[in-house]
C-alpha positions as CSV (number, residue, x, y, z in Angstrom):
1,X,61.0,-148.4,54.8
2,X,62.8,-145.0,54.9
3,X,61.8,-142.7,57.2
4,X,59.6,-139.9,57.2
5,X,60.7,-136.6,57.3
6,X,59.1,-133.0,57.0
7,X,61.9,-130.4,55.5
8,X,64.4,-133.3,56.1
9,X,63.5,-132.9,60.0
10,X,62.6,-136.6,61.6
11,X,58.8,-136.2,62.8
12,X,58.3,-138.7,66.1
13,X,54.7,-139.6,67.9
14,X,54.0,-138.9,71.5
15,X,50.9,-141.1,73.0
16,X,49.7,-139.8,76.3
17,X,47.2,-143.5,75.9
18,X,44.1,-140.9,76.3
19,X,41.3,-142.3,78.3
20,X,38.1,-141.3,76.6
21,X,35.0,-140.4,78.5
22,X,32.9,-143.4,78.2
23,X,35.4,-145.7,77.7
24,X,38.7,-147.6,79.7
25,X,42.2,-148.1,79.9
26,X,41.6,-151.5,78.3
27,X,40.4,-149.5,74.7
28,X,42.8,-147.0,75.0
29,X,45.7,-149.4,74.6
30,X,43.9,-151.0,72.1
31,X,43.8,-147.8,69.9
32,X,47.5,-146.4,70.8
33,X,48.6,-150.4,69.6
34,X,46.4,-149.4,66.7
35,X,48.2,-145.9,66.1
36,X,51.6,-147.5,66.5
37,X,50.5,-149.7,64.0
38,X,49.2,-147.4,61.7
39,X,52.5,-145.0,62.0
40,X,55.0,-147.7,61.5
41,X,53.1,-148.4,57.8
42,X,53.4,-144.8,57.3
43,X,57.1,-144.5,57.8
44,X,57.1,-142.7,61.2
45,X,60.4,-144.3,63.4
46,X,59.7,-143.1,66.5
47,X,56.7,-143.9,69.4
48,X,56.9,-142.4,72.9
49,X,54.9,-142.5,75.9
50,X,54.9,-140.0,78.6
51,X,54.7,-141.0,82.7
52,X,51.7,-139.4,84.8
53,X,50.2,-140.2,87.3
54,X,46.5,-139.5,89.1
55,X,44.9,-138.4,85.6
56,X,41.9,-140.2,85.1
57,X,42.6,-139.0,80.8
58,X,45.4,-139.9,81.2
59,X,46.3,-144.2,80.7
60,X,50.6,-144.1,80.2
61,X,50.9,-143.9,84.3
62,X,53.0,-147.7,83.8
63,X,55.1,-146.6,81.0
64,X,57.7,-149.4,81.0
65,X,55.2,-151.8,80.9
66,X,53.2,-150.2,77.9
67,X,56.6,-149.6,76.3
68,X,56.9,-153.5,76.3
69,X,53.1,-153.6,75.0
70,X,53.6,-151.3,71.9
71,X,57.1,-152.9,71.1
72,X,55.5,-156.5,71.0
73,X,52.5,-155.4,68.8
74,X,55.2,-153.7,66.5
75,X,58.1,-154.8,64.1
76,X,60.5,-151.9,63.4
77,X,59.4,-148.8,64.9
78,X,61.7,-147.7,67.8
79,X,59.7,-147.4,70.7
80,X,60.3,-145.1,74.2
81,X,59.4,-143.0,77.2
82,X,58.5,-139.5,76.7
83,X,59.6,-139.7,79.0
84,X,60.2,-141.5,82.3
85,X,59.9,-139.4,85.4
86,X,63.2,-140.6,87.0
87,X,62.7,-138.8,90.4
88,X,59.5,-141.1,90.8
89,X,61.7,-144.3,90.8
90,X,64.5,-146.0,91.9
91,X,67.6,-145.6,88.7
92,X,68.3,-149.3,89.2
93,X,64.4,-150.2,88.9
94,X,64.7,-148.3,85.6
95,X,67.7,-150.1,84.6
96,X,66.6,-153.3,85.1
97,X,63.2,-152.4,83.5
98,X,65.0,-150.9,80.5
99,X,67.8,-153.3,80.2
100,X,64.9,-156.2,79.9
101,X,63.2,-154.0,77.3
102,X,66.1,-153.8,75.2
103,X,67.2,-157.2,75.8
104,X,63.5,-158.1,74.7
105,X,63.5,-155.7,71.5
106,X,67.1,-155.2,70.3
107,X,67.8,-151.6,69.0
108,X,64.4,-150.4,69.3
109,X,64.2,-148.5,72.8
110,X,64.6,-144.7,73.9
111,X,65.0,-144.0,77.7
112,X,64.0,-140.1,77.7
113,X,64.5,-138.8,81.2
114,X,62.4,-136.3,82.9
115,X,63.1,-134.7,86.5
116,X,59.1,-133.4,86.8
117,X,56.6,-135.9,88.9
118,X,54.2,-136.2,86.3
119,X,51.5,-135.5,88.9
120,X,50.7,-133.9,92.4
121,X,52.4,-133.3,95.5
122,X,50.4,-135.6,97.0
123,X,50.7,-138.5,94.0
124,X,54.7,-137.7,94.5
125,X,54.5,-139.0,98.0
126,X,52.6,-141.8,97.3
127,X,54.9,-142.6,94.4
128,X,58.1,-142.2,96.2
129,X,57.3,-142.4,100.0
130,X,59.1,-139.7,100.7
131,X,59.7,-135.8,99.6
132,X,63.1,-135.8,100.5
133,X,63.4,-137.3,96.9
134,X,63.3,-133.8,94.3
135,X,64.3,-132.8,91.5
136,X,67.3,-131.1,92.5
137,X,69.5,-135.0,92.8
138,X,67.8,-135.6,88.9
139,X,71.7,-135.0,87.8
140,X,73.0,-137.5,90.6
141,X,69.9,-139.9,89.6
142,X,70.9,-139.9,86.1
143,X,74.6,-140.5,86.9
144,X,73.7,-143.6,88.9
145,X,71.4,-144.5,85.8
146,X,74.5,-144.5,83.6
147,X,76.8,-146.2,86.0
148,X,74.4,-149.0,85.6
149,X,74.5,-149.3,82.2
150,X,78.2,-148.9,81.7
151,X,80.6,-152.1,80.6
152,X,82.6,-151.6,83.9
153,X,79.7,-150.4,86.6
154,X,81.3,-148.6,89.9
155,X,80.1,-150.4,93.2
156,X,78.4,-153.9,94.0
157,X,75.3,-153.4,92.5
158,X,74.6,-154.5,88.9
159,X,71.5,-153.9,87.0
160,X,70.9,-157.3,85.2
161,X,69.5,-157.2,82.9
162,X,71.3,-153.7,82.0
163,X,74.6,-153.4,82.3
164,X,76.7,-153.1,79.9
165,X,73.5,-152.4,77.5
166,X,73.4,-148.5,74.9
167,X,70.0,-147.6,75.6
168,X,69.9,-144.6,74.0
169,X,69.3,-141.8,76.7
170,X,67.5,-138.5,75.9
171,X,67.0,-136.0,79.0
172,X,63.8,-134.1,78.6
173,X,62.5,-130.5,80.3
174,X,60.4,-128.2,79.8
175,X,62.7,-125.5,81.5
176,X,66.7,-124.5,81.2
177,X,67.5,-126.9,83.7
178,X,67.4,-130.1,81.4
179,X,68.9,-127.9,79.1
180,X,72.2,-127.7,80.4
181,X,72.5,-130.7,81.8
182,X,71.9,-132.3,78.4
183,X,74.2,-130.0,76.9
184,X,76.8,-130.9,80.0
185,X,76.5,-134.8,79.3
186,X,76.6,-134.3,75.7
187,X,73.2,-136.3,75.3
188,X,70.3,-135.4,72.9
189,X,67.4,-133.2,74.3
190,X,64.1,-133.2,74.3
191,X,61.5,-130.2,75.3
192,X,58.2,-129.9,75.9
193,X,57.5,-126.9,73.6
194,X,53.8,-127.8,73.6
195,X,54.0,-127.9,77.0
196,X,56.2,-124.5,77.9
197,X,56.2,-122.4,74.6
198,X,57.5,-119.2,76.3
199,X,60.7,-121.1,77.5
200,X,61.7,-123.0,74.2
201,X,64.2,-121.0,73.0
202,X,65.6,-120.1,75.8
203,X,65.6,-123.7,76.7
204,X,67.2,-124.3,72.9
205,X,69.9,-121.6,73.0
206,X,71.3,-122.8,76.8
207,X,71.9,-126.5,75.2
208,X,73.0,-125.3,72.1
209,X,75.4,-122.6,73.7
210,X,76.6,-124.9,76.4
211,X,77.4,-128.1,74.5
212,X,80.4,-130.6,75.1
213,X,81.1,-133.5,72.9
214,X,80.5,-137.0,74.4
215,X,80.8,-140.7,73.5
216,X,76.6,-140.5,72.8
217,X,76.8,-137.0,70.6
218,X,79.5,-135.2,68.8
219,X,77.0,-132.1,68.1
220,X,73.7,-130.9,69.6
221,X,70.7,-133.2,68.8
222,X,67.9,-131.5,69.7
223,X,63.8,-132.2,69.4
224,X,61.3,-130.1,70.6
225,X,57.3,-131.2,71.0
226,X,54.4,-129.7,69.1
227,X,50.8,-130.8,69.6
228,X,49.6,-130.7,66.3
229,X,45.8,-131.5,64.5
230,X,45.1,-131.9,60.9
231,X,41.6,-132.5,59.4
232,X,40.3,-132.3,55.8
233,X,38.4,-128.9,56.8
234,X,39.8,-125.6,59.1
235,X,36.7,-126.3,61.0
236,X,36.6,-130.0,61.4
237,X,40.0,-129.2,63.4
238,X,39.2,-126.8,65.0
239,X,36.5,-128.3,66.5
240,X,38.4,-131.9,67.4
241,X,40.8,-129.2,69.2
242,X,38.2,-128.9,71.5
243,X,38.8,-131.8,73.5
244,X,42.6,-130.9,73.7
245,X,41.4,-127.1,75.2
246,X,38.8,-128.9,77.6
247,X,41.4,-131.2,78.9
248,X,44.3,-128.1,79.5
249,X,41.4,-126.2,81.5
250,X,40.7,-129.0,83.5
251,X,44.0,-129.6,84.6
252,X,44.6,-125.6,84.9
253,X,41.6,-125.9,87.4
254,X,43.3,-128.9,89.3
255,X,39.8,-131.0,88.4
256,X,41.4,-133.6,86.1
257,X,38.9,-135.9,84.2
258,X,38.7,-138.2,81.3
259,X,39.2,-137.0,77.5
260,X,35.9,-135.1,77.0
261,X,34.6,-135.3,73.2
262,X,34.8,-132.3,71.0
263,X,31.8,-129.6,71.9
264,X,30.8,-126.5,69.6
265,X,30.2,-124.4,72.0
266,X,33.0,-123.3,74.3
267,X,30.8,-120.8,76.1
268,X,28.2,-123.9,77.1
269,X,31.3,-125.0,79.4
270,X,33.8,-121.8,80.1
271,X,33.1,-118.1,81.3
272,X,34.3,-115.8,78.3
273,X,37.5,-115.1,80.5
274,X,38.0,-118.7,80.3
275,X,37.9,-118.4,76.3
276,X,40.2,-115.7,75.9
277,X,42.6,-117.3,78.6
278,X,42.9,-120.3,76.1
279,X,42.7,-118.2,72.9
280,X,45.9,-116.6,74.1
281,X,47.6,-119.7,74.2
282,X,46.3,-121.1,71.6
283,X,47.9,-118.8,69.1
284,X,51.4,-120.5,70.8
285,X,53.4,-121.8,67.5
286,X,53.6,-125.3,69.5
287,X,49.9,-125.7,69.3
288,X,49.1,-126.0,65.2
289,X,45.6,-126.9,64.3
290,X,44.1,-127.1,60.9
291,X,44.3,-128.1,57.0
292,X,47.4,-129.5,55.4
293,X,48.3,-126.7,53.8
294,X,48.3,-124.6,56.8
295,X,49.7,-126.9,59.1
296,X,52.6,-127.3,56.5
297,X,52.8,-123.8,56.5
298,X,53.0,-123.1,61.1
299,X,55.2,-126.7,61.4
300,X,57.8,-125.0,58.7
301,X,58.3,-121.8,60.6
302,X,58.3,-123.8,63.9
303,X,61.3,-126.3,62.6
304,X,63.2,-122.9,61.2
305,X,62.6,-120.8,64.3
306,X,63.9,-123.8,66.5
307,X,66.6,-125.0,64.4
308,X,64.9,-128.2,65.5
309,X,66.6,-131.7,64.6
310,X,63.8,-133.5,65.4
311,X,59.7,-132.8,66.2
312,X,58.0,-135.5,68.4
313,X,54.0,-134.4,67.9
314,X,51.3,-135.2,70.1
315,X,47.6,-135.4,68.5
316,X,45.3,-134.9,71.4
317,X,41.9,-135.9,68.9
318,X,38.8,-138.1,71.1
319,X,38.0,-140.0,67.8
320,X,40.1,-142.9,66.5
321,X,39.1,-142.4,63.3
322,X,40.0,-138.6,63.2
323,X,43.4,-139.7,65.3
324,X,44.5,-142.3,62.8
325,X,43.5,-139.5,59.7
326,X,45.3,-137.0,61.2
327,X,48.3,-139.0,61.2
328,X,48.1,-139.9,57.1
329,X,47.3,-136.5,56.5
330,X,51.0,-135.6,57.8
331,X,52.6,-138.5,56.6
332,X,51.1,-137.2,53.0
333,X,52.9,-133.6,53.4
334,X,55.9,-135.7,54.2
335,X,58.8,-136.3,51.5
């Protein structure tokens, strides 16, 4: 099947496995095996899922091991971390766990590469052991990460399965930091615009400026995220959006909880400062909510502002039903 693409730009999925209020981590792997499903028949090439940790909403905390999950329930569609928080780990833990992956499922794994925690200060030390571990020895980390995967590894330890393996590697960031060291290594980049929209193209102009040629890339390859809702209706949308703005207020508050179902009132939960606090960043061109026509419309002048090569959208929606609609609706504005 050829692959989707919106304006010729490659549209990927990011699955955060959202833990619905009610329901358990059991059901929400069901539905993202379901989603995968459901976006390999539509053409999409591309399924990543993002490392936290102490989020009850939040079920992609073992991300190798629901990499392995998706992959198995799936034929074709390349599957990946969105990405793996690498200061979290051990590099030869991830090389062995990748290296079995793609030994598993040839030519269908992604190893994105994040230097964030994914969680607390507190989840980091129970994680790691240790906070002499930060993201400053991400570059180091990632070097190691590489040695292991090279034909001709430096030093006595081997990563086996894994070396000798390309395993695509992507760094990710949602600052300039990823930035340049992707544009350094001359590996593709990946940044949470949905995340950090005021840093994007600062982000974008530091890789693209700084940008040296390696064995992985001979020019920039760069993909930025967008969380993005389409419904039949402006309203319907805007109103599964809700559960999306709940969960960013929650975490803003440091009170994490499970995906809350979409309310109609945003005054019955938030004081009106609240609402215009989320207003304001809701009118981010990363966060695109609404009909076809104007989704095609915001996603458009997002991929032209960003010179974009590639968009990886998340679809924060509590309903299975709405999720898996949302999805044909923007295979349908699709070439």
């Amino acid at each position: 099947m050829t692959q989707k693409t919106f304006q010729q730009i490659p549209v990927a999925v990011l699955d955060l496995a959202p833990v619905n209020l009610g329901s358990t981590a059991t059901e929400s792997f069901a539905n993202s095996v379901e989603l995968a499903q459901h976006v390999e028949k539509l053409g999409f090439n591309r399924y990543w899922l993002a490392e936290h940790h102490n989020m009850p909403g939040i079920g992609s905390s073992a991300t190798s091991v629901l990499i392995g999950h998706i992959a198995g329930k799936t034929n074709s569609i390349r599957v990946g971390s969105g990405g793996v928080m690498l200061p979290n780990h051990a590099p030869l833990v991830i090389a062995e766990q990748f290296g079995t992956l793609a030994s598993l499922y040839p030519d269908r794994i992604d190893l994105g590469l994040g230097r964030a925690p994914g969680s607390d200060q507190a989840t980091a030390y129970a994680l790691r052991r240790t906070l002499h571990s930060t993201g400053d020895e991400f570059p180091q980390q990632v070097l190691e990460l590489e040695n292991y995967f090279s034909d001709n590894p430096v030093g006595k330890v081997r990563a086996y399965p894994g070396t000798g393996m390309n395993i695509p590697l992507w760094l990710l960031g949602s600052s300039g930091f990823s930035a340049q060291l992707a544009a350094q290594k001359g590996l593709p980049f990946s940044f949470a615009s949905h995340f950090a929209p005021d840093y994007t193209m600062q982000a974008l102009q530091l890789y693209h400026q700084n940008f040296k040629p390696s064995a992985a890339l001979d020019s920039p390859y760069a993909m930025v995220g967008v969380s993005l809702i389409v419904a039949d209706t402006q309203e319907r949308a805007e109103w599964l959006a809700t559960s999306s703005q709940q969960q960013m207020f929650s975490l803003m508050k440091g009170e994490p909880t499970t995906f809350q179902p979409p309310i109609d009132d945003l005054g019955s939960v938030w004081t009106p400062r609240e609402i215009v606090m989320f207003r304001d960043k809701l009118k981010s061109e990363s966060m695109i909510v609404g009909t076809p026509d104007l989704v095609r419309e915001k996603l458009a002048a997002f991929i032209s502002k960003t010179r974009a090569n590639e968009v990886i959208v998340n679809s924060p929606i509590f309903y299975q039903e709405d999720r898996l609609h949302s999805w044909s609706l923007l295979a349908d504005m699709m070439e």
